[in-house]
N, C-alpha and C positions, 0 to 999 in steps of 0.2 A: 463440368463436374462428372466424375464415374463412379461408378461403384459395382463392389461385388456379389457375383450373381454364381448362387451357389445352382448345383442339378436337382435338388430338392423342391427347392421351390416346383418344377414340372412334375412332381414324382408326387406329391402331398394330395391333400385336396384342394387344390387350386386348377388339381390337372383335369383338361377340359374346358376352363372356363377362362377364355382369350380375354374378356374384356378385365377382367379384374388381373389375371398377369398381366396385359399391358399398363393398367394405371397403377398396379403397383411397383414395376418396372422404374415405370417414368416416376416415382414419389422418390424410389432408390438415389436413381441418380440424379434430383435436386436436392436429396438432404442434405442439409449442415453436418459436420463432422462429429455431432453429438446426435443425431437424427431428427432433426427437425425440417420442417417441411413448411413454409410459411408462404401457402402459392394457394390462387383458390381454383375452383374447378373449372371455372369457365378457359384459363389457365393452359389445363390440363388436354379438356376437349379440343380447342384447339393444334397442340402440339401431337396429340395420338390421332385425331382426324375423328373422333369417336362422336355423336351426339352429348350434349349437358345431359339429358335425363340417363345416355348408357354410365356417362362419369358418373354421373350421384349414385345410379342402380350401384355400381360397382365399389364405391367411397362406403355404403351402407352395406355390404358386403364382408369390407376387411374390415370395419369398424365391429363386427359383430361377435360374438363367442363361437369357437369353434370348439367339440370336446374333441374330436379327431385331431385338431394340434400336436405334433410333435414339441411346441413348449408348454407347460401351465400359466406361464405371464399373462395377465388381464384374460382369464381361462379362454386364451387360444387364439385371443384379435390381434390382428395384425398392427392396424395403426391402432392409436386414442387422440380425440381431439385436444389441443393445447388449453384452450379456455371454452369455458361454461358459455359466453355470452356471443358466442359466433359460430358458425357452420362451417368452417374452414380452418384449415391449419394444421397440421397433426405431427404427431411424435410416433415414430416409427418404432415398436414395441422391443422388437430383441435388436437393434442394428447394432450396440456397443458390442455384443454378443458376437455376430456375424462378423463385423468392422475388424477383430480380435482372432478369430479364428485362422488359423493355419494349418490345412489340411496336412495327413504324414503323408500323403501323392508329393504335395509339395516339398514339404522337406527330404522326402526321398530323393525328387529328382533334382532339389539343390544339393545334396551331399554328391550323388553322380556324375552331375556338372564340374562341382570340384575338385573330385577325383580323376575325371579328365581330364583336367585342364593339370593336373599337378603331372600325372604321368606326362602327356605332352613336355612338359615341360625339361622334365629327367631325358627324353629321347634328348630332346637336345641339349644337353650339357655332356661334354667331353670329362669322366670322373678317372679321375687319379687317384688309386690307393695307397697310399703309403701308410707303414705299418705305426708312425709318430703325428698321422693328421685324422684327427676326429672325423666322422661320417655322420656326426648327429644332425648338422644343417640340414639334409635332406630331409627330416620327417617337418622341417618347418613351416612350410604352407599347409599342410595337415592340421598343426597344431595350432596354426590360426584362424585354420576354420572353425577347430571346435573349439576354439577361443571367443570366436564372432555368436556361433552359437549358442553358449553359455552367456553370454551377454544382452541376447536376444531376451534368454528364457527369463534371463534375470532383472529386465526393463517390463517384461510382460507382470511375471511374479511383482514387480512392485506399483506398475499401474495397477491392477486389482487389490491390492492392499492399501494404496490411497482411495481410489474409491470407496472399498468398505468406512473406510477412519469419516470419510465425508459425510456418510452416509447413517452418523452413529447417532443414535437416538430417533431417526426418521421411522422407525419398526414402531417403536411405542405411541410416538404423534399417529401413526397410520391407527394403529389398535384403538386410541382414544378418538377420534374425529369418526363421527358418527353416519357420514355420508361420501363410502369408499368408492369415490369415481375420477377416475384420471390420475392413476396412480405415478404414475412416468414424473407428468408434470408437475404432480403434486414434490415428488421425489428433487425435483429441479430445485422448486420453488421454495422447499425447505434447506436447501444447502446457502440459497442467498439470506433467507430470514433467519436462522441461528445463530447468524455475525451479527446479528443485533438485538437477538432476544435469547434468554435461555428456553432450556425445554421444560423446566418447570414451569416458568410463566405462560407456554403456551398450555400447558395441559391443564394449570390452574384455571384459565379463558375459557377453555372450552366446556371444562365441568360447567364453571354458570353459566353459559353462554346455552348448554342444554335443556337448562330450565326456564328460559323465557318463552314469551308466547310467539317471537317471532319462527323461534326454530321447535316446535311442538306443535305448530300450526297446519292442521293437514298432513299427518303424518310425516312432517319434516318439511314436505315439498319444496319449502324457502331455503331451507340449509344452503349457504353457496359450496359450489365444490374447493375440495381441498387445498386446492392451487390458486383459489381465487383469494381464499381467504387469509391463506402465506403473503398471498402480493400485495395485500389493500392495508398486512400490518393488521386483520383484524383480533388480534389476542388484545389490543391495547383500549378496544371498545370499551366504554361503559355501560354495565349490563342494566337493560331495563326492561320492564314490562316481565320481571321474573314470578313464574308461577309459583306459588304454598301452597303445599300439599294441605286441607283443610284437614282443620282438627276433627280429631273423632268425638261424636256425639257423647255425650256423659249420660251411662245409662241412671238413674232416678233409682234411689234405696227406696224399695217402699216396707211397710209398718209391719211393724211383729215378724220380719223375716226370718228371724232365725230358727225357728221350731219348723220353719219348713226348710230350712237348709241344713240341720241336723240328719238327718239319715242321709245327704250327701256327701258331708265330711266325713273325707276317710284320714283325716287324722285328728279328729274332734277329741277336745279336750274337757277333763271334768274335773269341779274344784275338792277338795277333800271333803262336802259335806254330797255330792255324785252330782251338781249343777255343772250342766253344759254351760261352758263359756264360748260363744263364737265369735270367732273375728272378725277386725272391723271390716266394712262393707268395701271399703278401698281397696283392702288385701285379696278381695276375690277376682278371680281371674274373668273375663268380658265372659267368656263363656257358661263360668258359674252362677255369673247375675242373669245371665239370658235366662237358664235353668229353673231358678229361683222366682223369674216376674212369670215364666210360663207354669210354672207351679202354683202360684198365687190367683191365677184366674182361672174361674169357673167351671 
């Protein structure tokens, strides 16, 4: 396998530091054509010559946030692990990106290439004018390059707009799921599980799935990641161990309150003979009976 290795990569913050260009190098050209990397380090050390402890220094490196990034994706790491429950494996964060990219160097010096190759080609053809024989054949290789090109641009414009359509509804699952890690994966992982669940259902799952004590427990800490929880199907869990929010204490009317809650109410009502009417104890707000039982004592 190969892959392409832009000058950027030397030029970034990476520059200087050998070990993590080489393992990142070598992660390049073992991915998968969707950037997957399914190799472990021992793996790696091996094939670069490097020690296990320089590969991991180096694996915990690109796994890390960079704010100097030239992309914001997973703010600035290079890989992300595939799954929660192992140390190995990773999704190479912009490769579709890169994979995709075609420099205009490049297409410069393919329009130049072409246009040598067409002039060459006029040198050798012996042309005859006659004033009843069209000359437009000759702009023909021309026209098929920028037919080839057009066709190019027009396979690219529509890989990116299958991907979005793929990818429709995976924004709001990310928004709702509570424990934003392994975005890539998670991103994968929701394109296989919506051919068989909708997005309501999942987002309905994960409201109560919020409120149990599994996932509340130590500030989350249990929540699986979001790629785990696409793969194991778990929207179809049934929710248990769900926390209630306990009811609020009921504060106690106490006796003859209303002549102490009369110069409170500011829209106290009197009957036609000037008797204060107060309302009933229900209708006052938690704050006005606080008011009222601290007024009553001593």
């Amino acid at each position: 396998m190969y892959a392409k290795i832009f000058s950027s990569l030397y030029q970034g913050t990476l520059r200087g530091r050998s070990n993590e260009i080489l393992v990142f190098t070598n992660l390049l050209a073992h991915a998968s054509k969707d950037g997957i990397v399914d190799k472990h380090w021992r793996a790696i050390a091996e094939e670069t010559g490097l020690t296990v402890d320089s590969v991991r220094a180096a694996i915990i490196e690109l796994e890390s946030p960079d704010l100097e990034s030239r992309s914001p994706e997973e703010d600035g790491a290079r890989i992300i692990q595939m799954d929660g429950h192992r140390a190995w494996g990773w999704q190479i964060v912009n490769h579709a990106k890169y994979r995709a990219m075609r420099s205009e160097d490049d297409r410069a010096e393919q329009n130049r290439l072409a246009q040598k190759r067409w002039r060459e080609n006029q040198k050798d053809k012996v042309i005859t004018r006659k004033p009843s024989v069209s000359t437009r054949n000759t702009d023909k290789p021309m026209q098929k390059q920028m037919q080839k090109q057009k066709q190019e641009s027009d396979a690219e414009a529509s890989v990116s707009k299958a991907i979005a359509s793929s990818c429709a509804g995976f924004e709001d699952f990310w928004q709702a799921y509570p424990k934003k890690l392994g975005k890539v994966g998670a991103q994968k992982s929701f394109k296989a599980a919506i051919k068989t669940a909708t997005l309501e259902e999942m987002l309905n799952a994960i409201q109560s799935q919020k409120q149990t004590d599994a996932w509340t427990k130590d500030h989350g800490q249990f929540i699986p990641w979001p790629a785990t929880w696409l793969n194991r199907g778990d929207w179809m869990n049934e929710v248990q161990g769900q926390t209630k929010a306990p009811k609020p204490a009921e504060v106690p009317e106490p006796a003859n309150w209303q002549s102490i809650y009369e110069p409170m109410d500011d829209r106290a009502y009197y009957d036609p003979d000037g008797v204060y009417e107060a309302p009933e104890w229900s209708k006052l707000t938690s704050k006005e009976k606080v008011a009222v039982i601290a007024a009553t004592k001593p």
